[in-house]
LOZATOR-729307 format. One record per residue (C-alpha): y, z, x; residue in three letters. Coordinates in steps of 0.5 Angstrom, whole numbers, plus 2048, in hexadecimal, padded with zeros to 3 digits. Each point is the difference from the previous one (the first is absolute). Example, Ala and Ser with C-alpha at 12.3 -4.5 7.8 and 13.67 -1.06 7.14 Angstrom:
// LOZATOR-729307
7F7810819ala;8077FE802ser;
//
This chain:
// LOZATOR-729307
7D485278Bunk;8047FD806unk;7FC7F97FFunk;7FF7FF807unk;7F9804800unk;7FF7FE7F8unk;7F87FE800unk;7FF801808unk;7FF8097FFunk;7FD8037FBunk;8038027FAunk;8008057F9unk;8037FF7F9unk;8038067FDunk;8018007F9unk;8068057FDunk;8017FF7F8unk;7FD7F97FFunk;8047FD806unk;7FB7FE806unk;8037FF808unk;7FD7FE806unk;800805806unk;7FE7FE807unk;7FC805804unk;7FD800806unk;7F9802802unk;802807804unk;8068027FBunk;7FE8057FAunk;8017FF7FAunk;807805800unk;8037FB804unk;7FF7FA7FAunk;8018067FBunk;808800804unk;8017F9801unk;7FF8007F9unk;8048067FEunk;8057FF805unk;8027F87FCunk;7FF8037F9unk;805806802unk;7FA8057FEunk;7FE807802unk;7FA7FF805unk;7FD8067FFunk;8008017F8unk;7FB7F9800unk;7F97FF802unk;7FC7FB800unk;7FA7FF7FBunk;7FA7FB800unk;7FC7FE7FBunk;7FA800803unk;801806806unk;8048037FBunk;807803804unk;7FF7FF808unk;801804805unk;8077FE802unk;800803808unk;7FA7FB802unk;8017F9803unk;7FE7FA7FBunk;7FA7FE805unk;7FE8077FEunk;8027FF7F8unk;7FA7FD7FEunk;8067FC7FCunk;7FD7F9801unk;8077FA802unk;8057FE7FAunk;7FC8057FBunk;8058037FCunk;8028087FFunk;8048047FBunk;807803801unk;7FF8087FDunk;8048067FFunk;7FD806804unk;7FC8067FCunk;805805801unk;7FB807801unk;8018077FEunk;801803806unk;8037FB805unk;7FE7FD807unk;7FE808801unk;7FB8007FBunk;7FC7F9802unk;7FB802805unk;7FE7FB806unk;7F8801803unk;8037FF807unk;7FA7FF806unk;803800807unk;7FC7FE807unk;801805805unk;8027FE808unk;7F8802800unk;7FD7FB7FCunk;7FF8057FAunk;8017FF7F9unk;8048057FBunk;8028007F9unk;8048047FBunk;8047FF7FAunk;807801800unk;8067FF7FBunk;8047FA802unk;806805802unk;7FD802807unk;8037FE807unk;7FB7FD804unk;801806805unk;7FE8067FBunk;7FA7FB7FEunk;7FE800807unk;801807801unk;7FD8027FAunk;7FA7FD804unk;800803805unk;7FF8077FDunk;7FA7FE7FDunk;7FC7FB804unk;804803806unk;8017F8803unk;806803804unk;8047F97FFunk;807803800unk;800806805unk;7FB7FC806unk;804800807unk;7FD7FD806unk;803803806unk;8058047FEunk;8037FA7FDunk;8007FF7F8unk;7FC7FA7FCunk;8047FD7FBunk;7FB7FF7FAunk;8027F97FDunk;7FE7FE7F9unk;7FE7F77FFunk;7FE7FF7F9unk;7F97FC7FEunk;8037FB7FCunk;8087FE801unk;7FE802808unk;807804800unk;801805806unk;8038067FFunk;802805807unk;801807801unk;8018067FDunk;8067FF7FCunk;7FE7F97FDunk;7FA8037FEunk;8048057FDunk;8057FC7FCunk;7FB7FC7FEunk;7FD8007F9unk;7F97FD7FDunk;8057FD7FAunk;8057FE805unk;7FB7FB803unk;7FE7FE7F9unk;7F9803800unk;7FC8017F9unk;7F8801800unk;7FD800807unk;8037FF807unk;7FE800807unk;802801806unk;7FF801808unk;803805805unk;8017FF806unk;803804806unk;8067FD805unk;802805806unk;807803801unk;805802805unk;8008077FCunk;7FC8057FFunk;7FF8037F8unk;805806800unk;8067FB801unk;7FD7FA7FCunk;7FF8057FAunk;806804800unk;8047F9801unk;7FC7FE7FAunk;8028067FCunk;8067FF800unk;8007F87FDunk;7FC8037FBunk;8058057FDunk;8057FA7FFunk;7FA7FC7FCunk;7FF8057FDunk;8078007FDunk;8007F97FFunk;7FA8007FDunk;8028037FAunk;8067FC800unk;7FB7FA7FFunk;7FC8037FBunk;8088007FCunk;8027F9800unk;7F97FB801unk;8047FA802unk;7FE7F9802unk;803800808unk;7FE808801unk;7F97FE7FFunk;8007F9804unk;804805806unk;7F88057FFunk;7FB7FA801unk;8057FC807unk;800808802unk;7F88007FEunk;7FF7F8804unk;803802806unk;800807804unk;806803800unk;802804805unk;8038087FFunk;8087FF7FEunk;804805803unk;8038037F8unk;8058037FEunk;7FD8087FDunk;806804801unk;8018007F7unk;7F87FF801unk;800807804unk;8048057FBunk;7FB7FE7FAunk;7F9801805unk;7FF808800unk;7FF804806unk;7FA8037FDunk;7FD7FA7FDunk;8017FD808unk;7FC805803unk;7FA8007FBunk;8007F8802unk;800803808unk;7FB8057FFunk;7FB7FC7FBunk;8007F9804unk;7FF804807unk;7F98047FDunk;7FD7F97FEunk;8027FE807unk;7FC805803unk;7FA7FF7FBunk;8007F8802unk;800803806unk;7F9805800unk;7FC7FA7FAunk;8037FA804unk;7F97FE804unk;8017FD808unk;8017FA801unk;7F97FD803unk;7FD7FF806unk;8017F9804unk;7F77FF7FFunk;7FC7FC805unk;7F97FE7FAunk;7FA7FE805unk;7F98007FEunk;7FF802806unk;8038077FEunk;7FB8007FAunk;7F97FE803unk;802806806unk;8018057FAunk;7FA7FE7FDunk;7FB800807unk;804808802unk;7FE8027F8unk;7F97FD802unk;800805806unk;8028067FCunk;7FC8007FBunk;7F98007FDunk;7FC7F97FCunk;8038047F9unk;806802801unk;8017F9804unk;7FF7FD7F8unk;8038057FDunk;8077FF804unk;7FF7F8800unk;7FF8017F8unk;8078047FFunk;8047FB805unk;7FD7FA7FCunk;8028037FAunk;806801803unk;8027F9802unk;7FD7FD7F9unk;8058057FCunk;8057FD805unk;7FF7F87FFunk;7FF8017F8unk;8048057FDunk;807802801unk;7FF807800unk;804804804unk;7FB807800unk;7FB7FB805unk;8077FF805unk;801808801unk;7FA803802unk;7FF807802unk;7FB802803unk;800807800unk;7FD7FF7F9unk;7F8804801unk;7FD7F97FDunk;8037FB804unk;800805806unk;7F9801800unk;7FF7F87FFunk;8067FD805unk;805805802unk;7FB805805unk;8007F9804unk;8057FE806unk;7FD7F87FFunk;8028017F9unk;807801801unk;8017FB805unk;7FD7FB7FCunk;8058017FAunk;8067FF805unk;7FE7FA803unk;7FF7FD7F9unk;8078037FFunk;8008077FEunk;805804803unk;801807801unk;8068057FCunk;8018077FFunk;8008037FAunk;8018077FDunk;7F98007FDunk;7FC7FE806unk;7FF7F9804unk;8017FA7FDunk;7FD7F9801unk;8057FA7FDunk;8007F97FFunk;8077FE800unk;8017F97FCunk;8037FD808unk;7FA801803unk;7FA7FE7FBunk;7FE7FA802unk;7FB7FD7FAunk;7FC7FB805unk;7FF804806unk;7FD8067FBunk;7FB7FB7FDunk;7FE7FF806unk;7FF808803unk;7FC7FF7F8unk;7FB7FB802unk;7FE803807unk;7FF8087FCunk;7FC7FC7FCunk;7FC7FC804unk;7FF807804unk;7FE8037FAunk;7FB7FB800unk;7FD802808unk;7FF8077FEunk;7FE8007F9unk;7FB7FB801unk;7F8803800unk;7FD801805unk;7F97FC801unk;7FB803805unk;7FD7FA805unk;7FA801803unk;7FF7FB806unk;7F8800802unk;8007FE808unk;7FA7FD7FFunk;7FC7FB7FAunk;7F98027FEunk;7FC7FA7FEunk;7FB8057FDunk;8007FF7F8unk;8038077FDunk;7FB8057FEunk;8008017F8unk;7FF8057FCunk;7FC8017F9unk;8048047FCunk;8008007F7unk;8078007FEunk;7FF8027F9unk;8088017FEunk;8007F8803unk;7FA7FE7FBunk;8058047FAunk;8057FC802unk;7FC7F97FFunk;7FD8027FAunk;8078027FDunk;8037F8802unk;7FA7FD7FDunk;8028047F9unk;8067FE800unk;7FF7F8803unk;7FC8007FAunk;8048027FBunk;8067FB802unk;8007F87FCunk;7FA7FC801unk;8057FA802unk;804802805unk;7F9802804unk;7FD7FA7FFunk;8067FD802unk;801805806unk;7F87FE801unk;8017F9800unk;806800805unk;7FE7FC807unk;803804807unk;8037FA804unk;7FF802808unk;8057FB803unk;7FC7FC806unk;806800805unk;7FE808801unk;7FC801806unk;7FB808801unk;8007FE807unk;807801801unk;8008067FCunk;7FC804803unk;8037FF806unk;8068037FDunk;7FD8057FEunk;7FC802807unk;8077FF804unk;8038057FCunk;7FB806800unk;8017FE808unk;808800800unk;8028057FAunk;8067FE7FDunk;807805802unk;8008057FBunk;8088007FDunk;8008077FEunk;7FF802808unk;8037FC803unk;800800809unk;8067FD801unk;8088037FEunk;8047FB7FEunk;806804803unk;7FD7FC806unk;8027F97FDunk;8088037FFunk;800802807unk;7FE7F9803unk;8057FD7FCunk;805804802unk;7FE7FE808unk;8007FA7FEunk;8078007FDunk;802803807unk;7FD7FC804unk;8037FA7FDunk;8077FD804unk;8027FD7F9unk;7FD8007F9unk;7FF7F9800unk;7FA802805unk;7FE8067FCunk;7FF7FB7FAunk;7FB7FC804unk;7FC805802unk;7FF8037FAunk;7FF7F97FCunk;7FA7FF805unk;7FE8067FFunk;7FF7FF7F9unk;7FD7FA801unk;7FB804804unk;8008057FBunk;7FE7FB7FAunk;7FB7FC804unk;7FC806801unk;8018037F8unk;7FD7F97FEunk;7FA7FE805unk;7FE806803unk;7FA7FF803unk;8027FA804unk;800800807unk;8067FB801unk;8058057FDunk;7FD806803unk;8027FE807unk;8077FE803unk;8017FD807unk;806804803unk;8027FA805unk;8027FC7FBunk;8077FF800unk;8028027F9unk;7FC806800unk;803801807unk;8078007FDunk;7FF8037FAunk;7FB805801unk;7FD802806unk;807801802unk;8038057FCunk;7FB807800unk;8028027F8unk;7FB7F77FEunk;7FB804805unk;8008077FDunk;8007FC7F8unk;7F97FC804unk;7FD806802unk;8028047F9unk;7FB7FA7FDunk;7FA801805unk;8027FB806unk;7FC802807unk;8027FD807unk;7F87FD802unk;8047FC805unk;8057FE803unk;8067FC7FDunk;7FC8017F9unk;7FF8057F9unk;7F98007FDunk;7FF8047F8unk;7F9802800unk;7FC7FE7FBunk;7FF8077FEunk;8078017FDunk;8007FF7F9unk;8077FD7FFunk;8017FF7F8unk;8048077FFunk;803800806unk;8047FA800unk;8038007F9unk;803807802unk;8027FE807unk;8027F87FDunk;8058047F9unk;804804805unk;8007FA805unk;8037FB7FBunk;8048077FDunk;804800807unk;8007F9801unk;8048007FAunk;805805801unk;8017FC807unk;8017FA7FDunk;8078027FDunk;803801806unk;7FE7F9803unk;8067FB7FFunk;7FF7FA7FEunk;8067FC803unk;802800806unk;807800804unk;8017F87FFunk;7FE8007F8unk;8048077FFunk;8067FD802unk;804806800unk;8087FE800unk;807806800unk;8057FD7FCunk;8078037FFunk;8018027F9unk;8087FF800unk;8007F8802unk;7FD7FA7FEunk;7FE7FA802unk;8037FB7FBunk;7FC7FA802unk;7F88047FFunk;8038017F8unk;8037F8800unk;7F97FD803unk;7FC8057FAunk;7FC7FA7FBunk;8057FE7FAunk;7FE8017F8unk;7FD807802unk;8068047FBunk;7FE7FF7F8unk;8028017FBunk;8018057FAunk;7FC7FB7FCunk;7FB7FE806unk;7FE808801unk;7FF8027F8unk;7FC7F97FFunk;7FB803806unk;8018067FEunk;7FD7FD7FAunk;7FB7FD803unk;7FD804803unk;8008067FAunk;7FB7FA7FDunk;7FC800806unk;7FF8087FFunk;7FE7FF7F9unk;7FB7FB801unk;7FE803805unk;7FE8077FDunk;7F9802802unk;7FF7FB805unk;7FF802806unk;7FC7FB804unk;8067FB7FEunk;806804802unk;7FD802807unk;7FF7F8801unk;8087FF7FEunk;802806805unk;8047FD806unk;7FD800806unk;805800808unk;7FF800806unk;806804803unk;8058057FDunk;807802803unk;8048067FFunk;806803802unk;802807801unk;807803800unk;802804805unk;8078027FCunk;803805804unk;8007FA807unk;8017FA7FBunk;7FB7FE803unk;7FA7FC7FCunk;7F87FE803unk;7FC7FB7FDunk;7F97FE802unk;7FA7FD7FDunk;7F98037FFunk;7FA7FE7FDunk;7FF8027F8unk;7F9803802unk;804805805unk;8008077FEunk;8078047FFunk;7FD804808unk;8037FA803unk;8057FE7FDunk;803807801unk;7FC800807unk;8057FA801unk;8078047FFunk;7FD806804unk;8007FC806unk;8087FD7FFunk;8028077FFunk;802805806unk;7FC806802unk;8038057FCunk;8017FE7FBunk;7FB8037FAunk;7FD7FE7F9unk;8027FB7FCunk;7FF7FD7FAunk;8007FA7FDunk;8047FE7F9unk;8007FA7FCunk;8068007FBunk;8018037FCunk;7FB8077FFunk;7FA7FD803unk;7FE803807unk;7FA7FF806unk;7FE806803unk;7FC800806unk;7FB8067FEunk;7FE7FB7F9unk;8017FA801unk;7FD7FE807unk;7FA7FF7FEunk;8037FA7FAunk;8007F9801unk;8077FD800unk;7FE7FC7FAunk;7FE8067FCunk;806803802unk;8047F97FDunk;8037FF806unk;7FE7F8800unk;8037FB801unk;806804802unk;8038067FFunk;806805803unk;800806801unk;804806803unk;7FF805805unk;8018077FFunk;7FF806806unk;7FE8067FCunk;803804806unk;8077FE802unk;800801808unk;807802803unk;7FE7FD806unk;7FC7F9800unk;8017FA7FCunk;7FB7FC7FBunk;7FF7FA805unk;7FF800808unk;8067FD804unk;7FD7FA802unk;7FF7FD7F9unk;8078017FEunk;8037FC806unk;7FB7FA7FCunk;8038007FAunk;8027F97FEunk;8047FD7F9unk;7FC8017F9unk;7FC7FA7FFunk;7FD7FD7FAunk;7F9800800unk;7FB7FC7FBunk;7FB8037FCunk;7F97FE801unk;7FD7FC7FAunk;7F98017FEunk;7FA7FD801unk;7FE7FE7FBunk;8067FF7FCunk;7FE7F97FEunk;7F98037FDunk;8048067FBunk;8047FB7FEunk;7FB7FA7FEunk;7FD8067FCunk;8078037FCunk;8007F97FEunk;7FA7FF7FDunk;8008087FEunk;8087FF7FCunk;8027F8803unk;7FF7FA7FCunk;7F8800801unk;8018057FAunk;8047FD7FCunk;7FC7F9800unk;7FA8057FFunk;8038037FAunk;8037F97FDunk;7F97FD800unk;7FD8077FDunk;8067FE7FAunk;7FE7FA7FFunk;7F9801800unk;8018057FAunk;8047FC7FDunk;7FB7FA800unk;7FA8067FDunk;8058027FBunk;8007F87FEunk;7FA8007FFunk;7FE8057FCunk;8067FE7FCunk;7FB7FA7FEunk;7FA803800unk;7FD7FF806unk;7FC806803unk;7FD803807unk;7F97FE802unk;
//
């Protein structure tokens, strides 16, 4: 339209009685913005018109083009709305809101409602309590983002004045809430929002008389930004409003108060999930129980858990033990219900008896496949069969004393297998006949035999009855733990003792791994230094013969043991290993930077021709679109086109101090220390924290400790703000010390990929002019077979 940003942005043509016009649009802008642009040039009404496609049919017209479908220069219908029956209060809006928790709602409303009766009207039949929440006798205003225009409407009496037809919703919508503290508690934040809400309400009638232009433009700047409560003029408002009306509002609004308050669950405790809590709960249950009632505890918990991972049932997150059939299989047990609050559970009171609840914060999917898989693995020890084993002291070389006896019931079943050999075709016995047993020449009797004498004398372990409680191993490691200065030390240890491990699972029987020299110096240092690599030693069979040495004696059957102990030693080995940072002081290179002043010459050094432009950003976006499609069901290909760095910086933003940190981490590092490396800047007093990654998305250390920074998407950089979840009166976010080290905002480089030279050699031969020079030469081919089957000439 302007002619400056004519064939660089994309654009649409609106047609409107035979008469065409182009539009310039941008990829985030919806498509009411190109619908007013257009209006607003031809002096039209906006809100009379919609859009309609010959292919799509009319589009949605509050979705951002990116979103549309609508491919570039496609042209579109300029058409007068249908008008319905009932008005904007007949049509109907399926309405799906993520509550603070993480869960989904949905209902159907009339496009008349406001925001706040929706969530009210949700409150009441889900009892999500999003309006009424407070935290510390301070209130949380509940604030409303929609899903596809990303506008935020805050506070009770925005949401109140704020309808589904002010912001243009037709079909389906969805929308985030979120929770912001106050300074006020909810009384004061709803008898203010009261008031405003009599005087929209006049205003709202007034709005429904005259449906002009600039009141609506005024309803949707109102719904784009958050307004603040104005102080109004009511006194004309007041006489018109009933003494009794008011006090029915009064009486109703302070009865739903107290039924959120009785239905509104608490807030969950802060959980520590250690597997170590699940496998001490497992061995205290084998201490109270008996073998069947042991399976039959071990069957309902392994029920329990795979409910939990493959179905979002709520009746297998709110148990009640006191049920005859689950009390007599897992309630009548102690063990039990420590195993179901260190999986998660936590214990509330209601009033038909005591309640074991799974709350959506503390249900952790990873940590509960892995209480599955050792229930399962326990199931197995016990529901084994047992086998006898009768070891003879001493072999007889004597030949066995037999005795004759006639088996007439064997005779019979000869006789009926020679019948039926008989009966079957004459080839496939000739053939079964004719058939030659081939013994392979490399296998030897000799050694056989021995086998079989070795293991009559030295009788395999029976699994079912095992001699050893693997309650020992987590114990040992546990020492080991303590006894390390650092977890650096602690991962060498139990790496050598795996190799350990592993040496004996393979060759069990040879003599080099069954001893171990403890005045080696690496032994020295990582085990016979430290009493819980002992402890692990002597749970395998090891025995102190003589003096600076460990023996396992031949007797020691090593195949059931050591894949027991080496699953939960590699098990522990993983949980540790997320604490280990893999950068040290220098390579993290920590900087405090003041918010408020920049260094101007950091910015003027920064690499020119890094800002494109619109035409540069569409044509990659474009490109990058057609990689996508050719892309489709090949992953082995798109894993080889996946950037690969070294190093990824991160900035938080402590905005109450202005003050900005800046660090670099390893992509392979996990969210533990990346929030491991905040806690040691922050003062002592100091509480949670969370991290927030503009807009909405968050990183919470109960979640996402345990994720990489590249599954987080925070490689090559990011910036993120910190949020104190308790603001403290007394200490502030960061120490002193660190404050006196803030220097001026520099500019920092982003680190380039690895592999960038790879990707980009691939993209051109994937959409490039290898491609092209590809698809001229396949043109030309066919060309060159049609002309010569237009002679005659044919494939041979």
């Amino acid at each position: 339209e302007d002619g400056t940003h004519k064939g660089r942005m994309p654009s649409i043509t609106i047609r409107y009685n035979g008469a065409p016009t182009r539009v310039t649009i941008k990829p985030n802008e919806t498509l009411r913005d190109a619908l007013e642009k257009y209006c607003a040039k031809k002096k039209l009404r906006a809100d009379a018109y919609a859009f309609k496609h010959r292919k799509h049919g009319l589009v949605a017209m509050n979705t951002p083009f990116r979103l549309s479908r609508l491919d570039n220069n496609t042209t579109v219908e300029l058409v007068p709305k249908l008008k319905s029956s009932g008005g904007a209060s007949r049509s109907r809006v399926r309405v799906a809101v993520t509550t603070p928790e993480r869960k989904r709602v949905q209902g159907t409303f009339p496009a008349s409602t406001s925001l706040w009766s929706i969530l009210s009207s949700f409150d009441e039949e889900k009892k999500s309590n999003m309006i009424r929440r407070e935290l510390d006798g301070k209130y949380l205003v509940p604030s409303v983002t929609i899903g596809t225009t990303r506008k935020t409407i805050t506070g009770p009496v925005a949401l109140q004045s704020t309808t589904l037809h002010s912001l243009h919703i037709q079909g389906s919508t969805l929308m985030r809430v979120t929770l912001i503290p106050s300074e006020m508690s909810l009384e004061e934040t709803l008898a203010s929002s009261f008031d405003t809400k009599t005087t929209e309400t006049a205003s709202s009638s007034k709005r429904e008389i005259s449906v002009d232009e600039k009141v609506e433009n005024k309803v949707l700047e109102t719904c784009s930004k958050e307004p603040e409560p104005k102080k109004m003029k009511v006194d004309n408002l007041k006489k018109k409003v009933d003494v009794d009306q008011d006090s029915k509002i009064e009486a109703s609004s302070s009865k739903t108060e107290v039924k959120d308050k009785k239905t509104s669950l608490p807030p969950p405790k802060a959980l520590s999930l250690h597997i170590g809590n699940v496998n001490a709960a497992i061995a205290k249950l084998r201490k109270e129980t008996d073998k069947e009632e042991m399976i039959m505890a071990l069957q309902t918990l392994r029920h329990i858990l795979t409910k939990l991972t493959t179905s979002k049932d709520e009746k297998f997150r709110s148990l009640r033990l006191s049920v005859s059939k689950l009390n007599a299989r897992l309630g009548r047990f102690h063990a039990s219900r420590d195993f179901l609050i260190a999986v998660g559970f936590s214990k509330y009171k209601k009033s038909t008896g005591l309640y074991y609840v799974l709350q959506p914060e503390a249900e952790d999917a990873e940590f509960i496949r892995e209480a599955l898989k050792i229930v399962r693995e326990e199931l197995l020890i016990e529901s084994a069969p047992a086998q006898e084993i009768v070891v003879e002291d001493k072999v007889s070389l004597e030949p066995e004393k037999t005795e004759l006896s006639f088996d007439w019931e064997a005779e019979r079943k000869k006789k009926e297998d020679q019948k039926t050999k008989e009966k079957q075709p004459e080839k496939t016995r000739n053939l079964l006949e004719k058939m030659q047993i081939v013994e392979p020449m490399s296998f030897d009797w000799e050694k056989e035999k021995d086998k079989e004498e070795e293991k009559a004398l030295n009788p395999r372990m029976d699994i079912s009855k095992p001699e050893y409680n693997l309650a020992d191993v987590r114990k040992a490691l546990g020492m080991l733990r303590k006894d390390c200065p650092s977890v650096k030390d602690c991962l060498a240890s139990m790496r050598l003792l795996r190799v350990i491990t592993a040496n004996l699972q393979k060759e069990p029987r040879k003599l080099q791994y069954r001893k171990l020299k403890l005045t080696k110096a690496a032994i020295q240092a990582k085990i016979a230094s430290r009493p819980g690599a002992m402890a692990y030693l002597a749970f395998l069979g090891f025995i102190e013969k003589e003096k600076g040495s460990l023996e396992l004696p031949l007797s020691n059957e090593m195949d059931v043991k050591t894949s027991r102990a080496l699953s939960i030693l590699t098990r522990v080995y993983r949980e540790l290993e997320v604490e280990m940072p893999m950068f040290d002081a220098t390579a993290r290179d920590v900087r405090i930077f003041d918010a408020e002043t920049k260094n101007e010459d950091s910015f003027a050094k920064l690499p020119r021709g890094k800002a494109k432009s619109d035409a540069q950003i569409v044509a990659e976006s474009m490109r990058e679109a057609k990689v996508r499609k050719a892309l489709e069901g090949k992953h082995l290909q798109r894993q080889k086109l996946r950037r690969k760095y070294e190093k990824t910086v991160i900035r938080i933003s402590f905005r109450t101090q202005k003050i900005v940190v800046q660090a670099y981490f390893s992509p392979q590092e996990r969210g533990y220390q990346l929030f491991q490396c905040i806690r040691e800047l922050l003062d002592p007093g100091t509480g949670d924290f969370i991290l927030r990654i503009p807009p909405t998305r968050e990183i919470r250390p109960d979640l996402d400790t345990g994720k990489t920074l590249e599954e987080l998407k925070l490689v090559p950089a990011a910036t993120l703000n910190f949020i104190a979840l308790k603001k403290s009166s007394g200490a502030s976010a960061l120490r002193h010390d660190i404050l006196t080290k803030k220097k001026p905002l520099e500019a920092t480089v982003i680190p380039k990929a690895i592999n960038e030279a790879e990707i980009q050699k691939a993209l051109d031969e994937i959409v490039g002019p290898a491609q092209k020079l590809r698809k001229k030469k396949e043109t030309k081919r066919r060309k060159a077979e049609d002309l010569l089957k237009s002679f005659g000439f044919g494939k041979s």
